[in-house]
DOZAKOL-567554 format. One line per 10 residues: number of its first residue (from 1); their letters; for each residue x, y, z of N, C-alpha, C, CB. Coordinates in steps of 0.1 Angstrom, whole numbers, plus 5000, padded with zeros to 4 digits. Glycine has a CB too. Layout:
NUM) a) X,Y,Z,X,Y,Z,X,Y,Z,X,Y,Z  ...;
END
This chain:
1) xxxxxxxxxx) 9258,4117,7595,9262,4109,7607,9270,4118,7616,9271,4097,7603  9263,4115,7632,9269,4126,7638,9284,4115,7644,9255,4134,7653  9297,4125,7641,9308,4116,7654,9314,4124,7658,9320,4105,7650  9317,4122,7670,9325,4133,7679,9339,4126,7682,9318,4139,7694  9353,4136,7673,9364,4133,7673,9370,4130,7682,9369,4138,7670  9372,4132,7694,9380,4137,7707,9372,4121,7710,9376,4155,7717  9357,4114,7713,9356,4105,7714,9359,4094,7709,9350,4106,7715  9358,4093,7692,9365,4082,7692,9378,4080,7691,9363,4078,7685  9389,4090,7689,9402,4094,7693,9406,4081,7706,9401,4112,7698  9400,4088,7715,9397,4080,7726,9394,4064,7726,9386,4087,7731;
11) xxxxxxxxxx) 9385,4064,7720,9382,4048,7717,9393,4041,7712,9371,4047,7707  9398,4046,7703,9407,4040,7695,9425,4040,7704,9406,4050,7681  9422,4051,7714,9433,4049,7722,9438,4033,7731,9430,4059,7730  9420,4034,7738,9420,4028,7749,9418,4013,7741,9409,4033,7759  9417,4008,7725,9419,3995,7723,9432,3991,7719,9412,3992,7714  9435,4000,7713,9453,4003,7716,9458,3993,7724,9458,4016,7724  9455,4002,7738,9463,3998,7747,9462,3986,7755,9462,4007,7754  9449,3981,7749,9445,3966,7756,9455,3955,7746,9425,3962,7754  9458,3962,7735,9467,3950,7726,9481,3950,7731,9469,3954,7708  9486,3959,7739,9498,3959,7742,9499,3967,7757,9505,3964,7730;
21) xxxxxxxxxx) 9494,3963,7770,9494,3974,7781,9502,3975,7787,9486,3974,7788  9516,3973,7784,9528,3980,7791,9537,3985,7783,9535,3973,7799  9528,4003,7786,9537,4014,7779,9552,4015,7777,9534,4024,7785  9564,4021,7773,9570,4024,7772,9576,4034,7759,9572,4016,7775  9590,4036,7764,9596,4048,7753,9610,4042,7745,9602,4065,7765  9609,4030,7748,9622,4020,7738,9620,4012,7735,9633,4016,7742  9615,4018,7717,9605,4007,7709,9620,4000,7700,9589,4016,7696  9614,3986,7696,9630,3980,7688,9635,3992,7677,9626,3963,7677  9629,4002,7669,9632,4011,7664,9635,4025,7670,9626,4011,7657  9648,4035,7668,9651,4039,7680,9643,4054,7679,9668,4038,7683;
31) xxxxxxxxxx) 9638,4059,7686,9625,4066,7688,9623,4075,7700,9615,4058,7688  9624,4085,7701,9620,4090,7715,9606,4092,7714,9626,4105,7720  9598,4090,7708,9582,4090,7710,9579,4078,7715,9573,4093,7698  9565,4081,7726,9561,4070,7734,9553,4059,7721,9551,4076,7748  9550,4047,7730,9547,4036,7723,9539,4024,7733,9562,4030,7717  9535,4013,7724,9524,4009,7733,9530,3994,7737,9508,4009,7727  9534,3994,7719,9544,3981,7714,9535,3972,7706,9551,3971,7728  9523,3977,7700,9511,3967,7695,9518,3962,7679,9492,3978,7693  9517,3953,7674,9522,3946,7662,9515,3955,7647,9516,3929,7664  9523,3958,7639,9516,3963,7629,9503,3959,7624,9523,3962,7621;
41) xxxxxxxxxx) 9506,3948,7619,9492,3940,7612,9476,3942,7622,9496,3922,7611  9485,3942,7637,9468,3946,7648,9468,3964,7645,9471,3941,7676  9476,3969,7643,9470,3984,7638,9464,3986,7624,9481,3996,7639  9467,3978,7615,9459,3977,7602,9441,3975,7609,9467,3963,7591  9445,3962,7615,9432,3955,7616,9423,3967,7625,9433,3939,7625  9430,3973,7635,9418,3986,7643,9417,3995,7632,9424,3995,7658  9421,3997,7622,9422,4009,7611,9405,4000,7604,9442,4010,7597  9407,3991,7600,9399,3988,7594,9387,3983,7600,9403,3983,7588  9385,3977,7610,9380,3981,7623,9371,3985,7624,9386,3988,7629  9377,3998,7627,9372,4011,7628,9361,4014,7614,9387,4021,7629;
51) xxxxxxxxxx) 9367,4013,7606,9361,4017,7592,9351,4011,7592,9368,4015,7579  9349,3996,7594,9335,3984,7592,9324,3994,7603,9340,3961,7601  9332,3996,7612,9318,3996,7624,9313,4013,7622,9324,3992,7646  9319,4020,7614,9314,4033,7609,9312,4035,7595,9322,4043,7614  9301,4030,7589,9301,4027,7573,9297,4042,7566,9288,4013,7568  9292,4049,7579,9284,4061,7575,9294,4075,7576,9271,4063,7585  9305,4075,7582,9316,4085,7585,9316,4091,7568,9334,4077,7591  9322,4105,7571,9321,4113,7557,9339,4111,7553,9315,4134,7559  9340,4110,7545,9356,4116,7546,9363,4128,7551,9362,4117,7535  9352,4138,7555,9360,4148,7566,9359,4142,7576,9356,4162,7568;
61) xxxxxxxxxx) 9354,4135,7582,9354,4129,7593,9363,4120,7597,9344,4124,7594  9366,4115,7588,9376,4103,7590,9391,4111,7592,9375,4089,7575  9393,4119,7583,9400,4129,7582,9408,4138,7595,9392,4136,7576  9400,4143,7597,9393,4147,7610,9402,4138,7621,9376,4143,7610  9396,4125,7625,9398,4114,7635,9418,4109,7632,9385,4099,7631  9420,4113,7617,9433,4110,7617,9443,4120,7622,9436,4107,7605  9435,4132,7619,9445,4142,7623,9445,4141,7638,9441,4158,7617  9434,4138,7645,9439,4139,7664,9444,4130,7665,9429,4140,7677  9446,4118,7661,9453,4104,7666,9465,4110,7660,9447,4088,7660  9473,4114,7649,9485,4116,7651,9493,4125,7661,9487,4119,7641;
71) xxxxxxxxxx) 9483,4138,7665,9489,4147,7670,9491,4141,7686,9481,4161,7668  9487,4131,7687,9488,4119,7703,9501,4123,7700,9484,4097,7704  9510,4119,7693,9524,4119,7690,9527,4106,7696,9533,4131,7695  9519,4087,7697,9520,4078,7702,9523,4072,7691,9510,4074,7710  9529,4065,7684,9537,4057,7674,9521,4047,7671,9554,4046,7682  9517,4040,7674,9503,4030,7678,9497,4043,7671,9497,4025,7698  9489,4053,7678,9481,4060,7667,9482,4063,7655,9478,4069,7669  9495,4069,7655,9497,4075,7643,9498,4069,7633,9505,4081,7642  9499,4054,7634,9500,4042,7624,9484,4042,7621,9506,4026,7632  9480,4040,7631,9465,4037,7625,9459,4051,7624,9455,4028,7635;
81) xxxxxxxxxx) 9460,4062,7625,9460,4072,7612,9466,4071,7598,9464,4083,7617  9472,4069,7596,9481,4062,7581,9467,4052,7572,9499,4048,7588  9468,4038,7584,9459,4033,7577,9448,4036,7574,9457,4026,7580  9440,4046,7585,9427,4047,7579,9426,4053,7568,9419,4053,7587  9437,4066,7566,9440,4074,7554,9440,4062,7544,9456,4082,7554  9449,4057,7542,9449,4047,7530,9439,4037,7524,9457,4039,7533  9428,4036,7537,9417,4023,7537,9404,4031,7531,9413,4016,7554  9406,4046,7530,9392,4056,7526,9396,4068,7516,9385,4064,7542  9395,4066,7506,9401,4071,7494,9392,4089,7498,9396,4059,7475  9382,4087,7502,9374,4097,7505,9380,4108,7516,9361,4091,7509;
91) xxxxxxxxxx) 9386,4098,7528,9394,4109,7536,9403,4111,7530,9399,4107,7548  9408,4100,7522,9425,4108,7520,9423,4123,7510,9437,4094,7510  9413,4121,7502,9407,4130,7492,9410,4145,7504,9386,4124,7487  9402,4141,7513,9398,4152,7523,9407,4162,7531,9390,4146,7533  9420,4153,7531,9428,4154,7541,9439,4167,7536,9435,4140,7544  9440,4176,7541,9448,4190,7535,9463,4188,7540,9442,4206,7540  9466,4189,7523,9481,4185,7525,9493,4196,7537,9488,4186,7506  9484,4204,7540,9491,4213,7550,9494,4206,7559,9483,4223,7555  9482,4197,7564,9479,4187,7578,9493,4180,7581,9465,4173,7575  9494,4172,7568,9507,4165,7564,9521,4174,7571,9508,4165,7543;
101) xxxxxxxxxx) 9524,4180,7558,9534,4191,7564,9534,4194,7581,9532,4205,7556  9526,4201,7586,9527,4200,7602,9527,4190,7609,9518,4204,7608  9527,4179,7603,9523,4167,7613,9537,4160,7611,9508,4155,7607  9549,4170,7596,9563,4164,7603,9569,4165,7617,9572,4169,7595  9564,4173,7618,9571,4178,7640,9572,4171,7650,9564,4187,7651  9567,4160,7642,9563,4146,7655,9570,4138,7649,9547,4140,7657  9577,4133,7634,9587,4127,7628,9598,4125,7637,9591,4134,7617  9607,4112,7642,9617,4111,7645,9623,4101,7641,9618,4113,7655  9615,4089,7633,9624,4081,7632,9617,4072,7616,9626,4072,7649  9623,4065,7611,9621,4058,7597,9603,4046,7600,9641,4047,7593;
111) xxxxxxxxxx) 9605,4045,7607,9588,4039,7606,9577,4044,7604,9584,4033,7616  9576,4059,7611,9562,4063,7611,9568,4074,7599,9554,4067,7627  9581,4079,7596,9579,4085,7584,9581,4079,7570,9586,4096,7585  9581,4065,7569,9581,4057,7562,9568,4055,7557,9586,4048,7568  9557,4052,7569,9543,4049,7568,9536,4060,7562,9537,4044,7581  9538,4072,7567,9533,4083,7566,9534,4090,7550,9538,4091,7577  9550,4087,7545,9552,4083,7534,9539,4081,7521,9559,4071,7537  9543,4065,7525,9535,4057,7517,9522,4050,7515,9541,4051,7516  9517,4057,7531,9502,4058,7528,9495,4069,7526,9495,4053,7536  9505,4079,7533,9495,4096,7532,9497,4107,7518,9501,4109,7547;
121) xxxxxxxxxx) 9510,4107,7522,9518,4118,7511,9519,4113,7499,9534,4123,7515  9526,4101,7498,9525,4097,7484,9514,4097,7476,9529,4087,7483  9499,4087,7481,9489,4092,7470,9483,4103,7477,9477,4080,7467  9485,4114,7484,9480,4124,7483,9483,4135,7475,9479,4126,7491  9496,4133,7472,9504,4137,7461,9500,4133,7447,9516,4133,7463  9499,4122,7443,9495,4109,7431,9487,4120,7429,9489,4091,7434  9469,4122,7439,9457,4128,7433,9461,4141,7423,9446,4134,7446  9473,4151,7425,9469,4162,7423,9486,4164,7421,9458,4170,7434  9492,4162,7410,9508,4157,7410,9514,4174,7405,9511,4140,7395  9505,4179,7397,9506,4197,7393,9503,4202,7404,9497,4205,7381;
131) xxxxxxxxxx) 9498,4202,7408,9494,4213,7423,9503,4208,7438,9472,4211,7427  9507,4196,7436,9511,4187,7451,9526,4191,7446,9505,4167,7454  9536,4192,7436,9549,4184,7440,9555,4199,7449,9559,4178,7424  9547,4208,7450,9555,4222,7457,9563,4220,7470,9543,4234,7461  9551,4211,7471,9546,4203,7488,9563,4197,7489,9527,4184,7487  9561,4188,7479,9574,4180,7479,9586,4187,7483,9576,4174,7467  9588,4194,7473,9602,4202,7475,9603,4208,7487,9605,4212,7465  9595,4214,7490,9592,4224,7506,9598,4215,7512,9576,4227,7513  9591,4201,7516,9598,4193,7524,9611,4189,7523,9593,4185,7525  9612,4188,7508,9632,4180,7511,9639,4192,7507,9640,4164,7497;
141) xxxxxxxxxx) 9633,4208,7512,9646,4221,7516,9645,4220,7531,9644,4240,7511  9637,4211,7543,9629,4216,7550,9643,4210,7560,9611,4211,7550  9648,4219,7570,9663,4213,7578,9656,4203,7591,9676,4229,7585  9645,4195,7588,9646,4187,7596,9647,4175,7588,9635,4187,7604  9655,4161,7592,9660,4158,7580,9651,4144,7583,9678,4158,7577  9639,4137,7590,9625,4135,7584,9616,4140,7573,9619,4136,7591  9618,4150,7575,9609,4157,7568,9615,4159,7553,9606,4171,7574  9630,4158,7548,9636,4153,7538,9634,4145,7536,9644,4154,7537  9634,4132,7546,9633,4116,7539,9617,4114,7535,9638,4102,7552  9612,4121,7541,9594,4120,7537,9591,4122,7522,9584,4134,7543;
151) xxxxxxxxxx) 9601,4136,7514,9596,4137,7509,9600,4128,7497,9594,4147,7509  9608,4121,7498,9617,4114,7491,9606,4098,7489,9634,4112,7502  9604,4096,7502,9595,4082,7504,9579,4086,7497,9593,4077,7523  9582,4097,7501,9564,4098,7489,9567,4100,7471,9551,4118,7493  9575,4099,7467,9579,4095,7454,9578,4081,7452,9594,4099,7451  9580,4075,7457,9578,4063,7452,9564,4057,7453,9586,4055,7458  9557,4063,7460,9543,4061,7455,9538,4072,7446,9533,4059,7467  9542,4085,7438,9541,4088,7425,9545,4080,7416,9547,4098,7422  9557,4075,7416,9555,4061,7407,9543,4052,7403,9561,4051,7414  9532,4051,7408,9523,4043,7405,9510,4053,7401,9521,4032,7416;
161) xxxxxxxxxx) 9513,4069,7395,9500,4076,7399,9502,4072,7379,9499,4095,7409  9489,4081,7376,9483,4082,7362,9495,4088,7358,9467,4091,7360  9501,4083,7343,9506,4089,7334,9523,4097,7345,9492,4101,7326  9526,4083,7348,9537,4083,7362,9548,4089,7355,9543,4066,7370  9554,4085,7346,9565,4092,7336,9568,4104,7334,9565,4089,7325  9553,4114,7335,9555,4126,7331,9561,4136,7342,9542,4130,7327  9559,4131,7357,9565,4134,7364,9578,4137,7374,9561,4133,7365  9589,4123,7362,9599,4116,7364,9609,4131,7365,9602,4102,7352  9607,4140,7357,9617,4154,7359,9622,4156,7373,9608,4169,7355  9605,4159,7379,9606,4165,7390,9609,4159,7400,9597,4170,7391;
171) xxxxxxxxxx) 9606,4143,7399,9613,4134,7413,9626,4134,7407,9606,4115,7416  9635,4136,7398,9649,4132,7397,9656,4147,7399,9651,4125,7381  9648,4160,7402,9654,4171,7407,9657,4170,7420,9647,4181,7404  9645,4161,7426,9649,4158,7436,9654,4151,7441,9646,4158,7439  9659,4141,7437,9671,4134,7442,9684,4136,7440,9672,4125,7438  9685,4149,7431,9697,4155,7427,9698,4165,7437,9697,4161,7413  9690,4166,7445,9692,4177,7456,9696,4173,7467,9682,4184,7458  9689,4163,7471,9690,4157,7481,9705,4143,7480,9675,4152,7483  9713,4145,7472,9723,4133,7469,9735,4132,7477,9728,4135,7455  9739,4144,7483,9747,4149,7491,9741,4146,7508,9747,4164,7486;
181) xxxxxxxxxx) 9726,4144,7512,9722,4138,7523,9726,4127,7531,9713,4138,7522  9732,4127,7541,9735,4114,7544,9728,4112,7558,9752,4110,7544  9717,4121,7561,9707,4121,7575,9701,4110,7570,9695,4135,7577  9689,4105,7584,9680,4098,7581,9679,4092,7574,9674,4101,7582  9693,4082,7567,9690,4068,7561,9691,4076,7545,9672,4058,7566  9686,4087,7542,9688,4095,7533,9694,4086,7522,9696,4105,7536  9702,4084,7522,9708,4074,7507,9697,4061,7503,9726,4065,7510  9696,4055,7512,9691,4039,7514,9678,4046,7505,9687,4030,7533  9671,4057,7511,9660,4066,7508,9651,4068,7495,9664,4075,7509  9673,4070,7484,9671,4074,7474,9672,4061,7465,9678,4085,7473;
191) xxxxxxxxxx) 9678,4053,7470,9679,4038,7464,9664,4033,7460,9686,4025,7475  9654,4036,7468,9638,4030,7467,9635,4039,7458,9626,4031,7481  9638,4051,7458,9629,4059,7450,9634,4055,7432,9630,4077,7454  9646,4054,7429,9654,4047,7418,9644,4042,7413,9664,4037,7421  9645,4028,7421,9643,4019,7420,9626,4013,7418,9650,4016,7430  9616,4025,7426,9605,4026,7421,9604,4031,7408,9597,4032,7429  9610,4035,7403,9608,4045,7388,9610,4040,7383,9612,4057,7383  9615,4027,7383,9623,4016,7367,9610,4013,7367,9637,4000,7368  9600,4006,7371,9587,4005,7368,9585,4017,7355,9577,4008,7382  9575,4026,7357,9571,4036,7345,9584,4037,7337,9564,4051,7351;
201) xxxxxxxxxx) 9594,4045,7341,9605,4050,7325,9618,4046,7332,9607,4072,7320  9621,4029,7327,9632,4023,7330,9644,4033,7324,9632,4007,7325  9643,4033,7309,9651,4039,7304,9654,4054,7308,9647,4037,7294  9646,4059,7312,9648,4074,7319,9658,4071,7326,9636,4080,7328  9658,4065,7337,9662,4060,7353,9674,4056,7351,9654,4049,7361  9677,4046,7338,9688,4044,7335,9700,4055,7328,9687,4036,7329  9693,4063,7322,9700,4071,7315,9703,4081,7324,9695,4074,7304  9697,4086,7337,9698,4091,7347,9711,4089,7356,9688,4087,7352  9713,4079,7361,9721,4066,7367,9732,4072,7357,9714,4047,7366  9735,4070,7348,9750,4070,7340,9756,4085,7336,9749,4062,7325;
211) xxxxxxxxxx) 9742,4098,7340,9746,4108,7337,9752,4117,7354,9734,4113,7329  9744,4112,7365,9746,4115,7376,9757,4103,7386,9731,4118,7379  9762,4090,7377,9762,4083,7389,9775,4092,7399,9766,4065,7385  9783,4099,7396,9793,4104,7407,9786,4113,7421,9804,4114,7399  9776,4119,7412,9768,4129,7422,9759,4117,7433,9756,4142,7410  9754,4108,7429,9743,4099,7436,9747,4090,7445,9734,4091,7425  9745,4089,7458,9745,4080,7469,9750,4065,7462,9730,4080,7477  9761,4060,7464,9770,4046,7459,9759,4040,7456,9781,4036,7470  9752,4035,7469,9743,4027,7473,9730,4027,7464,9741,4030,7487  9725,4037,7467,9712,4042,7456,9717,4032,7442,9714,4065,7450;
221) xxxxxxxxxx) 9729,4039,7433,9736,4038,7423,9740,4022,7421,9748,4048,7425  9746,4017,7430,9749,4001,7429,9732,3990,7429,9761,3997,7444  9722,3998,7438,9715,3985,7439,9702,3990,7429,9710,3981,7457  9702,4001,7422,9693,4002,7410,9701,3992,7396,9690,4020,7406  9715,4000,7395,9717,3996,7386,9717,3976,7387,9730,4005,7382  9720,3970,7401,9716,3956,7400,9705,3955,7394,9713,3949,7411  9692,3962,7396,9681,3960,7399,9680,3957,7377,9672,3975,7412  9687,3964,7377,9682,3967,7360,9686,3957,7353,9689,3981,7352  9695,3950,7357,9706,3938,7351,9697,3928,7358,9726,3939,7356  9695,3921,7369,9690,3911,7381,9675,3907,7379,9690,3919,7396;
231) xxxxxxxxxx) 9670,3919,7377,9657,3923,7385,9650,3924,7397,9652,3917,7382  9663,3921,7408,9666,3925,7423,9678,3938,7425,9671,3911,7430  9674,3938,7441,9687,3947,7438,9700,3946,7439,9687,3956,7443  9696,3934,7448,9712,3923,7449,9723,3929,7434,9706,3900,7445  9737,3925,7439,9741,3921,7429,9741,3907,7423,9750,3924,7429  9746,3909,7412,9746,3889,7403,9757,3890,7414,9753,3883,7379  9757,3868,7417,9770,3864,7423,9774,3863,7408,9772,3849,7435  9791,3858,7413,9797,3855,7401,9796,3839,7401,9813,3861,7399  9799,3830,7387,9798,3815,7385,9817,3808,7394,9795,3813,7362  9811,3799,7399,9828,3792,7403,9834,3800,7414,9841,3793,7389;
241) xxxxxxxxxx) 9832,3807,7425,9833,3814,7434,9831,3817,7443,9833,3819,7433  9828,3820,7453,9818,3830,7465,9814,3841,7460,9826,3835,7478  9800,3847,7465,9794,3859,7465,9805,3872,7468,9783,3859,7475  9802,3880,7458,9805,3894,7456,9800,3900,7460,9805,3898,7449  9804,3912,7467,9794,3919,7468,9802,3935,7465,9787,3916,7483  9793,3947,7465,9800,3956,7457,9798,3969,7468,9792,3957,7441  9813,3973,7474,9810,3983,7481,9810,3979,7497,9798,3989,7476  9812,3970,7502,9805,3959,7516,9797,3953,7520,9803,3961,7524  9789,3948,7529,9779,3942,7533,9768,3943,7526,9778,3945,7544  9760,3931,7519,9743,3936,7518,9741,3945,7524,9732,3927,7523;
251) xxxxxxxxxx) 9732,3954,7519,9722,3966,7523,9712,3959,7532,9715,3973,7509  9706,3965,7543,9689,3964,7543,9681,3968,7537,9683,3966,7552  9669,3963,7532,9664,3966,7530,9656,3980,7533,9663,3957,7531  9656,3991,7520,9651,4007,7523,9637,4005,7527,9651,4018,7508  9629,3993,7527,9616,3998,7531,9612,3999,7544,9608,3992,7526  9600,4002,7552,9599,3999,7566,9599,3993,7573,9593,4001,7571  9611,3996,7587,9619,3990,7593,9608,3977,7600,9628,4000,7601  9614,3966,7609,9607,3959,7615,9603,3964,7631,9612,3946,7614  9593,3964,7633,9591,3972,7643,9581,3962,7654,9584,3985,7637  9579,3953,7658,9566,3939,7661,9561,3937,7651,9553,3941,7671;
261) xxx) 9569,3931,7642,9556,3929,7627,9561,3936,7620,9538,3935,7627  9564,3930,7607,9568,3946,7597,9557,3952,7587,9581,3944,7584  9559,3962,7587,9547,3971,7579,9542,3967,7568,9550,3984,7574;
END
């Protein structure tokens, strides 16, 4: 199948913009990259979209089409580059984790390196967990401190790869590195990633938690260890009382922020 990138790039711009046609640069999440303002769930749906009405695309192709829609540097594309990645196991196959790494330079704010996260890096990482985690670390020495929280947020989709436990070393080196970060939400960061790993080796995670808790972000440290006692990350209230809470205010929620729709 013949497709020319730059064209549907294009295509995919100009439906974009019919979902939302008054541009701007101050999206509810705070961002200096431009924006269109289109609702998440309508960039899933053009991702997939897209995918129905091209059954014949290769996964370099699709590949391909994700890498120019991010480098738009438009918040609206780059989302629906994420999804298509995620919707075509074949591009994502295709997609060179280098692409990834350069495509942090356009990173500025917790949504699109949230998304980028946990649809690109993480199972592109998952495929190839001996050869990919280099990737990882590169990024969380990397002094842009997106590109730290990236690599942090693609751990938690290693959590769900083949034989997830065996790699619990190397995500907990990294959080031991990164513990001291207080950039880009950085702690909240490391609370998800915790907190994904009680899944595969609870007991690891725990025994983790009681050997590191002075070194590890409060936060991280208070809402796993809920998580282990609860099965949320809340804390328990107490019986006969008002709510407790440990450290100040509820947390928000570490996952991606709300942005017209949440992710």
């Amino acid at each position: 199948m013949t497709l020319e990138c730059d064209a549907e790039a294009a295509a995919v711009t100009e439906a974009l913009r019919t979902l939302a046609p008054e541009p701007t640069v101050v999206p509810i999440i705070r961002t200096s990259r431009p924006f269109y303002g289109a609702r998440v769930g309508d960039l899933r749906a053009t991702a997939a979209g897209w995918l129905r009405a091209h059954p014949g695309a290769t996964g370099e192709q699709v590949a391909g089409l994700a890498d120019r829609l991010w480098g738009t540097g438009v918040r609206e594309e780059q989302l629906v580059a994420c999804f298509l990645l995620a919707r075509d196991r074949a591009a994502l196959a295709a997609t060179d984790p280098e692409w990834v790494r350069a495509w942090t330079a356009l990173l500025d704010n917790w949504e699109t390196t949230d998304q980028l996260g946990m649809n690109v890096l993480g199972p592109l990482v998952a495929l190839d967990p001996a050869g990919r985690l280099g990737l990882l670390r590169a990024l969380a020495a990397d002094p842009h401190p997106w590109a730290r929280r990236l690599a942090l947020v693609a751990c938690t989709r290693l959590a769900r790869a083949d034989d997830a436990a065996r790699w619990w070393p190397a995500v907990a080196g990294l959080l031991l590195g990164l513990a001291g970060d207080r950039e880009a939400a950085m702690p909240k960061a490391s609370s998800w990633v915790l907190r994904s790993w009680l899944g595969p080796c609870p007991e690891e995670v725990a025994a983790f938690l009681d050997e590191h808790a002075g070194r590890l972000p409060a936060v991280a440290v208070r809402e796993t260890r809920a998580k282990l006692t609860t099965g949320t990350k809340r804390p328990a209230r107490s019986t006969g009382g008002p709510p407790r809470f440990s450290g100040g205010p509820p947390q928000r929620s570490p996952g991606p922020p709300r942005a017209r729709g949440r992710p």
